[in-house]
C-alpha positions as CSV (number, residue, x, y, z in Angstrom):
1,X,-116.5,-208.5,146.6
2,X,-118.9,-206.5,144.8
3,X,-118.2,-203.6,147.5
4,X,-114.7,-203.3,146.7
5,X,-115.5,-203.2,143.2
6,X,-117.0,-200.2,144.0
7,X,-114.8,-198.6,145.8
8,X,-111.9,-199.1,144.1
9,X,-112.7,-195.8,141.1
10,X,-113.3,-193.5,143.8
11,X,-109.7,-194.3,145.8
12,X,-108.2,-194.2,141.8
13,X,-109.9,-190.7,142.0
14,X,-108.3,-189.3,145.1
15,X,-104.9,-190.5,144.3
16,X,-105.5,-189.6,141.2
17,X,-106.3,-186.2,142.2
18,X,-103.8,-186.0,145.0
19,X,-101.1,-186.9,142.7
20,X,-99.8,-183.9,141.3
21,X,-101.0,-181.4,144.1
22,X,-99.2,-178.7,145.7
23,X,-101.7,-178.2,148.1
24,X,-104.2,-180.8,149.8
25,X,-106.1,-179.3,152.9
26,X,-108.0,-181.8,155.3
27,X,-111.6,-179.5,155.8
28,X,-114.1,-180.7,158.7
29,X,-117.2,-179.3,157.5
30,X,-119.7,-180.2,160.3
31,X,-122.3,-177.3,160.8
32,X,-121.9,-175.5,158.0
33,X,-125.2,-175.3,156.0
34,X,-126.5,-176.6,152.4
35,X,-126.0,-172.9,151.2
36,X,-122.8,-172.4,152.8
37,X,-121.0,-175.4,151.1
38,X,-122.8,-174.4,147.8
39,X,-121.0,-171.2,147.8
40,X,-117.4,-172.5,149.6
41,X,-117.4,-174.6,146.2
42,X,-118.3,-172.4,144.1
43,X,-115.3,-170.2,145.3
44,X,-112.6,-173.0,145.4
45,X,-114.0,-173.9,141.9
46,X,-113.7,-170.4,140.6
47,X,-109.8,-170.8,142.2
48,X,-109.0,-174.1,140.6
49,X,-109.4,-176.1,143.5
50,X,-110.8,-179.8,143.4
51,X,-113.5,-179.9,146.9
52,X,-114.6,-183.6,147.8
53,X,-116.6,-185.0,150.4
54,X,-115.1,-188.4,150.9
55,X,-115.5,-191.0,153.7
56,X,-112.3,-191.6,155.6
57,X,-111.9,-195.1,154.7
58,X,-111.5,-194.3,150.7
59,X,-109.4,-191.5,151.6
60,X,-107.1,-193.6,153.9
61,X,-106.8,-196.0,151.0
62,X,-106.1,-193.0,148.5
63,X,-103.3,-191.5,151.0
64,X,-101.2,-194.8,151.3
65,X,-97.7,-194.2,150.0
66,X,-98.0,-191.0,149.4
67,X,-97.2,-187.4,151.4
68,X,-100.7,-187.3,152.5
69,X,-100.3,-189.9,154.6
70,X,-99.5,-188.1,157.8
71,X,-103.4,-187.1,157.1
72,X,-104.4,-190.4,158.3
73,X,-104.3,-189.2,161.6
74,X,-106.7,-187.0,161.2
75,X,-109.6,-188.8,159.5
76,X,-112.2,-189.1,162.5
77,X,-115.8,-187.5,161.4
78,X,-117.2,-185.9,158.1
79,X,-114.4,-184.9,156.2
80,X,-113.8,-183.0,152.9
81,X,-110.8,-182.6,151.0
82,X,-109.8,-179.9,149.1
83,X,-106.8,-179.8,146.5
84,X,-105.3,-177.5,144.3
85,X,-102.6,-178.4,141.5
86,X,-102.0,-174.7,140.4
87,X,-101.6,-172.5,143.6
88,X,-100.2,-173.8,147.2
89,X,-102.0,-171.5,148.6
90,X,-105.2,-171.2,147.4
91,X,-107.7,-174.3,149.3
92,X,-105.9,-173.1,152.7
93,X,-106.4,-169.2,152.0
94,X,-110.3,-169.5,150.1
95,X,-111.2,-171.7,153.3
96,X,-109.8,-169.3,156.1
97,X,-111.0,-166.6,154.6
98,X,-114.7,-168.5,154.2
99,X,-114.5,-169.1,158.2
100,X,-115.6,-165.9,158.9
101,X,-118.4,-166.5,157.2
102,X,-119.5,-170.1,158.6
103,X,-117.2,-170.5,161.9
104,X,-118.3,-173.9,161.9
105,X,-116.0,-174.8,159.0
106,X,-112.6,-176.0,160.2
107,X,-109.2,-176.6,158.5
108,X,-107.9,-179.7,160.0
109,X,-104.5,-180.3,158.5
110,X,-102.6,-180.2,155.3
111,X,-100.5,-180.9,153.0
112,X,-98.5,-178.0,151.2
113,X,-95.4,-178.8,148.5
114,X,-95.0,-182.2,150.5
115,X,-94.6,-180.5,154.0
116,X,-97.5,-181.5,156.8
117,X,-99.1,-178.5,158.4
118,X,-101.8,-178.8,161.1
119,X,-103.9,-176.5,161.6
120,X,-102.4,-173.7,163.0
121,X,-99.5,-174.1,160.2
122,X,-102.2,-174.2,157.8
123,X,-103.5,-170.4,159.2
124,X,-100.4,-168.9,158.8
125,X,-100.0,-170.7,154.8
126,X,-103.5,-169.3,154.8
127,X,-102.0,-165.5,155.0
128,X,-99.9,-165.7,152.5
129,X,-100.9,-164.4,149.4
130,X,-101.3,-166.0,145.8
131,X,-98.0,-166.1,143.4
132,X,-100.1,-163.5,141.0
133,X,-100.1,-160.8,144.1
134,X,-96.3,-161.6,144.8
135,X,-95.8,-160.8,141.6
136,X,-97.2,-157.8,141.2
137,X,-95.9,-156.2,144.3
138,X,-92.2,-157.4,143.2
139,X,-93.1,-156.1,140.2
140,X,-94.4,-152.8,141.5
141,X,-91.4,-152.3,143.9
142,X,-89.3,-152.5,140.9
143,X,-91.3,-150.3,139.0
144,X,-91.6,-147.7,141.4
145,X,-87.5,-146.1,141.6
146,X,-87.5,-145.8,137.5
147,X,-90.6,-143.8,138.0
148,X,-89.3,-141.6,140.6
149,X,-86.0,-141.5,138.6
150,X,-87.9,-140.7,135.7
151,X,-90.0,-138.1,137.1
152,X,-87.2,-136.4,138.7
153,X,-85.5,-136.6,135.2
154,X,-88.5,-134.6,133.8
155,X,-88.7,-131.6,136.9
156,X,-85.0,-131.0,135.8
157,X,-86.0,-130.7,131.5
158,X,-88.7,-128.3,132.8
159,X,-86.3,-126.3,135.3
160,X,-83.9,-125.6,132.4
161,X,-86.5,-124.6,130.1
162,X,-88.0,-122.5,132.3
């Protein structure tokens, strides 16, 4: 009895944190060293993203009822989860991009606006970039005909004045 007492405020945790999510990514860190999962969180951290080390059974418990549930699946060895709220992107892209580094790491499968990925779905949400860079190259390609316009506008005052 005492056990489930116990376990009970860490599955509140995970659904807690898995409630409002855009993203959660299933992460199978075996191999990876002390150093290397220091600095993986420190990047997801510095992104906004929630990293946990959870044992399968809490996370099982956690997923029930929700989207994550496909996940269950997958919960066989050490597991981590990472989740972001902010950006669906983020965990998946942070994490690929952190395999070059430590090949051992491994995105299992994942979760992204509701829709289940595995892993090779989760490679190719991995490529895409962040909402901010979309932005800015909308942003740019709008940006860019005025300033041709306007610089054409301007070799034509200094034609005539010429």
């Amino acid at each position: 009895m005492a056990k489930i007492e116990q376990k009970k405020p860490v599955v509140a945790e995970i659904s807690e944190s898995i409630k409002d999510a855009q993203t959660v990514v299933l992460v199978n860190y075996r191999g990876i060293t002390v150093e290397q999962d220091t600095k993986l969180r420190k990047q997801l951290r510095e992104a906004g993203v929630t990293y946990k080390v959870c044992k399968n059974t809490m996370m099982r418990l956690a997923f029930k009822g929700t989207s994550c549930e496909v996940l269950d699946k997958h919960l066989e060895g050490p597991n981590a989860i990472a989740i972001s709220t902010t950006d669906a992107t983020a965990p998946a892209r942070i994490i690929a991009k952190f395999q070059k580094e430590a090949p051992a790491l491994e995105i299992v499968a994942g979760i992204v606006e509701d829709n289940y990925y595995d892993a090779a779905g989760m490679s190719k949400v991995a490529t895409i970039p962040s909402r901010e860079e979309l932005l800015s190259k909308l942003l740019g390609s709008i940006q860019s005909p005025i300033t041709n316009f306007a610089r054409v506008i301007n070799q034509i005052a200094e034609a005539k004045e010429a």
